[in-house]
C-alpha positions in Angstrom: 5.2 2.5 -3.7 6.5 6.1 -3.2 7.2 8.4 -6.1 8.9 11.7 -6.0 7.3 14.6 -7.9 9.0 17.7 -8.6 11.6 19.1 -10.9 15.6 18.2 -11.9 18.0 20.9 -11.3 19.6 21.9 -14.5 23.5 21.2 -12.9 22.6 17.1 -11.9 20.8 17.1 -15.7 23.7 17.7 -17.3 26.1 15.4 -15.0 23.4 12.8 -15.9 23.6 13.3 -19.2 27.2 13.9 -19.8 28.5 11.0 -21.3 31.8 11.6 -21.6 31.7 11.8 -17.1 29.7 9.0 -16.5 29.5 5.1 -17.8 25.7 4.2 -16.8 25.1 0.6 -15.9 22.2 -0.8 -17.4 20.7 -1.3 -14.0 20.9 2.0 -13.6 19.3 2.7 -16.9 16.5 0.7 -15.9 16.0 2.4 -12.3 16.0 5.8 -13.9 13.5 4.5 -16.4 11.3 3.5 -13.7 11.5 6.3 -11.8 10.6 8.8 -14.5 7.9 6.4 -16.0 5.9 6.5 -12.6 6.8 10.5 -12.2 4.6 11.0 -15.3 1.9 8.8 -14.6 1.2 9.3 -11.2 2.2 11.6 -8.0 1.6 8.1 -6.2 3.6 7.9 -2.6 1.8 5.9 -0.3 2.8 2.1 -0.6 0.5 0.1 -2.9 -0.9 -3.5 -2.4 -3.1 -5.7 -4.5 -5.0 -7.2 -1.8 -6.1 -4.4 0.3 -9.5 -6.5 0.7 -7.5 -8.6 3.4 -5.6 -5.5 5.2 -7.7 -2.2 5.2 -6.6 -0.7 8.1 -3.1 -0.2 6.4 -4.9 2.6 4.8 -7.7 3.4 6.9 -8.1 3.6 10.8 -11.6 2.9 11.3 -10.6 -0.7 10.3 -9.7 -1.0 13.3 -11.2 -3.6 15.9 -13.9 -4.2 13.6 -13.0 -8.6 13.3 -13.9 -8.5 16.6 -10.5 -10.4 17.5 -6.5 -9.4 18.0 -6.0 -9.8 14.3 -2.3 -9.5 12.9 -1.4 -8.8 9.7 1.9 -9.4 7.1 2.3 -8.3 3.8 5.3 -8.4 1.7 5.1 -7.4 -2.0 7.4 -7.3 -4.7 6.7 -4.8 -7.5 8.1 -5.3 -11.4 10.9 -8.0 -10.3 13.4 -8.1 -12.0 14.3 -4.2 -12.4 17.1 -3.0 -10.4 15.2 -0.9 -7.7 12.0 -1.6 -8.2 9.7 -0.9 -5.5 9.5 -3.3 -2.2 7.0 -3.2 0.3 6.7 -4.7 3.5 3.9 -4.0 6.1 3.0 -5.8 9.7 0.2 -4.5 11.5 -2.1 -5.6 14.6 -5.5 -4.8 15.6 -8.2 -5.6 18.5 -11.5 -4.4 19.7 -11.3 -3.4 23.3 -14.2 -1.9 25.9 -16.7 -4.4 24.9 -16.0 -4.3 21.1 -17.0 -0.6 20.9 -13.5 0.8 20.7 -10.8 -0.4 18.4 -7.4 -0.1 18.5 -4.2 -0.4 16.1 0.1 -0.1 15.3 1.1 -0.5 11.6 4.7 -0.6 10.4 5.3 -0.3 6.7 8.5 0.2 5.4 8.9 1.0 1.3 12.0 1.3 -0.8 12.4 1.8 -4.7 15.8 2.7 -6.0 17.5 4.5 -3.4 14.7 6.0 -1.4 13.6 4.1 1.7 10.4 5.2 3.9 9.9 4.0 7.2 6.3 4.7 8.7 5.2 4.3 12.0 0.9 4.7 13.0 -1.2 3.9 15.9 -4.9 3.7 15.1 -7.9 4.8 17.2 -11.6 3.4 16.1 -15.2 4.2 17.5 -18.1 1.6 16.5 -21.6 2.5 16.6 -24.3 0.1 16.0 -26.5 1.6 13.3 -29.2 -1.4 12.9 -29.2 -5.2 14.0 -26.4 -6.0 11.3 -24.8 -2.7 10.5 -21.9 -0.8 12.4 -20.3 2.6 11.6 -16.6 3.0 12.4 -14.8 6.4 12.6 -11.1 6.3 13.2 -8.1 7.8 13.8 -4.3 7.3 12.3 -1.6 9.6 14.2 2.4 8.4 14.0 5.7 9.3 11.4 7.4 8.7 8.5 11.1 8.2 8.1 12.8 9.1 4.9 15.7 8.1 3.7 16.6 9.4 0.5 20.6 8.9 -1.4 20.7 10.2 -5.0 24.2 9.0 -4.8 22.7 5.7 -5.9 21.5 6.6 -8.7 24.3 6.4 -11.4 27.4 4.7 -10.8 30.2 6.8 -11.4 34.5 7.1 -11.0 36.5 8.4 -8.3 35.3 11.4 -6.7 32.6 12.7 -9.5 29.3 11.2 -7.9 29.8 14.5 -5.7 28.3 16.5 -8.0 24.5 14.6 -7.7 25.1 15.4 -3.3 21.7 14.9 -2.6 21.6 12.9 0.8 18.7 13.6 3.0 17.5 12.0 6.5 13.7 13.3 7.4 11.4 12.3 10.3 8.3 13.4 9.4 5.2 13.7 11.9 1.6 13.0 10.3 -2.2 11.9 11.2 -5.4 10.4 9.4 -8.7 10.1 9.4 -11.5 7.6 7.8 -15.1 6.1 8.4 -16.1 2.6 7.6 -19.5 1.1 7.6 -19.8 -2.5 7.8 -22.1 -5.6 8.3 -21.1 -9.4 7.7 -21.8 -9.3 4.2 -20.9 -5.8 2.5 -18.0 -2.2 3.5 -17.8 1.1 2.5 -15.2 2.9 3.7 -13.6 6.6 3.2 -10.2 7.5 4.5 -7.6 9.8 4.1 -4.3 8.1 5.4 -2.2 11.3 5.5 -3.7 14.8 5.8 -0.2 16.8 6.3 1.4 17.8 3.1 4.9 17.9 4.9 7.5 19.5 3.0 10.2 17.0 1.7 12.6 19.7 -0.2 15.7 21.4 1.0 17.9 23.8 -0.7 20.2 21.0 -2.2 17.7 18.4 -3.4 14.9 19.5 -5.5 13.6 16.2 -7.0 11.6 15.5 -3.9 8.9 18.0 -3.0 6.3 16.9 -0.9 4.1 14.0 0.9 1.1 14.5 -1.2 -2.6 14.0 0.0 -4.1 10.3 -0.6 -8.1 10.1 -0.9 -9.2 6.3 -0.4 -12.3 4.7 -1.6 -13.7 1.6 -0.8 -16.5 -1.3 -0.8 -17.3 -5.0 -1.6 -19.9 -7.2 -1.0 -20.7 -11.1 -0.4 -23.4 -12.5 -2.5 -24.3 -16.5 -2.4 -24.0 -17.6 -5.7 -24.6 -21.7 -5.2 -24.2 -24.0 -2.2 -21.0 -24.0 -1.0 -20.2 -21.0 -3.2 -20.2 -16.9 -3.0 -19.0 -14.3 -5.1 -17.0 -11.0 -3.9 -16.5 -8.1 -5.8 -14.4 -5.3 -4.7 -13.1 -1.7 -5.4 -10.7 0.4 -4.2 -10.5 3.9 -5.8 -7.2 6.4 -5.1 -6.9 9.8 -5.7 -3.9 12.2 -5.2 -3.6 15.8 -6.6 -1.6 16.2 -9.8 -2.4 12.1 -10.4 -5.1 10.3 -12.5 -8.2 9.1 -10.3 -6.8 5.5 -10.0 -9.0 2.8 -10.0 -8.7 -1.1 -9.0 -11.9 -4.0 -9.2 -11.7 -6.6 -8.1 -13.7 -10.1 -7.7 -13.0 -13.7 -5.8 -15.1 -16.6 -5.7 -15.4 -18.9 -2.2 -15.3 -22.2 -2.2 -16.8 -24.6 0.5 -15.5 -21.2 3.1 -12.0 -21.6 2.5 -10.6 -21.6 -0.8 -10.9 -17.8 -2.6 -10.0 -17.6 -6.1 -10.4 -14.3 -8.2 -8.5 -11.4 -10.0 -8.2 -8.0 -10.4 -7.8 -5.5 -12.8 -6.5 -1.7 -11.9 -7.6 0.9 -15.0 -5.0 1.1 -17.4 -1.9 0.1 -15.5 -2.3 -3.8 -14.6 -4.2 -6.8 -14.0 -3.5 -9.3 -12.0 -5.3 -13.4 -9.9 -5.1 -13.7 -6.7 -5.7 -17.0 -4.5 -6.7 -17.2 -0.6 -6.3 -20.3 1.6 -8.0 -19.9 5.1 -6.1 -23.0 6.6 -8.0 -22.8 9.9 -10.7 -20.5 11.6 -7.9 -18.4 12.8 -4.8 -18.9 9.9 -5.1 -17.5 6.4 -2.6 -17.3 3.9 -2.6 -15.4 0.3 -1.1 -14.8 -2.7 -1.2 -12.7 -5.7 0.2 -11.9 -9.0 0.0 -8.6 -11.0 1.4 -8.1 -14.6 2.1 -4.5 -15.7 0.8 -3.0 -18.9 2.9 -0.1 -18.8 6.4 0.0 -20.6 8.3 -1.5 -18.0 6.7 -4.7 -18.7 9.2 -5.7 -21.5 11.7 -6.0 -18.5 9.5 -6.7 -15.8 8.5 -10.3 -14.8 5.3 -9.5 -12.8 4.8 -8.2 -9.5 4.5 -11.0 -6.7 2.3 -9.7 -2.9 2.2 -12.5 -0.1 0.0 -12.7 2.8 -1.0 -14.1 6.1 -3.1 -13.2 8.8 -3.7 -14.5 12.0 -6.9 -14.3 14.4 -6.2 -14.7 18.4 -9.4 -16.4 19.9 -10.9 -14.1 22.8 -11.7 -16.3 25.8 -15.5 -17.3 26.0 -15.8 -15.7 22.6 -16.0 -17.7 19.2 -14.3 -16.5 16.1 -16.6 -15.9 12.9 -15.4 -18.0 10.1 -15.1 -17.4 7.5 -14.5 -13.8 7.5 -15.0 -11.8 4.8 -13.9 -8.6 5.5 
């Protein structure tokens, strides 16, 4: 989800506000409500997704090559449906382990809209794997690639004849950036530490102050795999955010396997939402997921839940078995 931060200027206030100009549309009501809402709660830019367990290298590069197969990855989520321009997300990445499983290496393409901002993001991802004991393997990584932003504050009321001039505010960036994490992994628990994007590019110009700039995201995150029964193991999960001029935001979660193919569990992000999720692994190599979250903020009178579908798929190395299942 991305979220401008930053100030109004006092001339588009008062066209805004002016009733007597403008008719506002309830949409548009609505998408202006949203805006603001998530403005005051968090500086949040970076796309979010409920089911980062199943996708980490979207935010961190160390990820990387660590399934030990060309893994390829799609997410689409849907946030708050049913409010005109509510945030969408769509992401497709690929990973693979190359160089005898020591390097790992990665293209991710997510592309964002809420309202009438759209961001485009392009990353290649670079990974190093050191063995640390018989089970263990630390991961440093790499993220380097752009973002495109496209941002038209001419959608934001709905105005007659020529008098949406006066919100001009049409901007077209391309906006180079780079990353960095660590992940340390075994078969049955992660940590990992990344920071997606380390440049603060500036995303002002003189006509346009509502956006400001591409703040710095801090990831945190770990699980673990515990056998609970026969035919049954428990995974809990966190995944901890923090931006400057935002609240430290914070997500658990925990699934249940069944019989190594069926996860069901939930998830519940510190005051904002909480959410089930469900996980199908059809095959050793074909997974499919869904989840659904339920906001607790004050868009939830309008909101009907936010929806996140998923499916990955694992491409069998010759003379090399896949792991199944995967839990990581």
């Amino acid at each position: 989800m991305y979220i401008w931060t930053g100030n109004i200027d006092k001339q588009s206030m008062k066209v805004m506000t002016n009733k007597s100009q403008f008719n506002l549309k309830r949409s548009t009501v609505f998408l202006i409500l949203l805006l603001f809402t998530a403005w005051n709660v968090s500086a949040q830019q970076d796309p979010m997704f409920t089911q980062y367990m199943h996708n980490p290298v979207s935010i961190n590069p160390a990820y990387a090559g660590s399934r030990g197969t060309l893994n390829v990855v799609a997410m689409n989520r849907q946030q708050w449906v049913g409010i005109d321009g509510a945030p969408k997300t769509l992401t497709l990445s690929v990973n693979s382990p190359f160089l005898k499983y020591n390097v790992g290496l990665g293209l991710s393409l997510i592309h964002d809209e809420i309202g009438p901002v759209k961001q485009t993001g392009i990353y290649a991802d670079y990974s190093y794997h050191l063995k640390v004991s018989t089970t263990t393997k630390l991961a440093f990584g790499l993220k380097g690639g752009f973002n495109m932003y496209d941002i038209n504050l001419l959608g934001l009321i709905g105005a007659q004849g020529d008098d949406h001039i006066a919100l001009s505010g049409v901007q077209k960036l391309y906006l180079p950036n780079f990353g960095v994490g660590t992940y340390l992994y075994s078969d049955r628990f992660y940590l990992g530490f990344s920071i997606p994007k380390l440049l603060q590019n500036s995303l002002s110009d003189n006509s346009n102050t509502l956006a400001n700039k591409e703040e710095r995201h801090i990831f945190l995150m770990g699980g673990v795999v515990v056998d609970v029964a026969e035919n049954i193991k428990f995974k809990p999960s966190t995944t901890i955010r923090l931006v400057s001029g935002s609240p430290v935001s914070t997500e658990l979660s925990a699934a249940f396997l069944l019989h190594d193919k069926l996860w069901l569990g939930g998830m519940y992000r510190l005051g904002d939402s909480f959410g089930a999720m469900v996980k199908f692994d059809l095959t050793n190599q074909l997974s499919l997921g869904y989840s659904f979250d339920s906001t607790q903020s004050r868009l939830r009178r309008d909101s009907q839940g936010t929806h996140e579908i998923y499916i990955s798929y694992d491409f069998a190395f010759r003379n090399r078995k896949i792991l199944s299942p995967r839990y990581f």
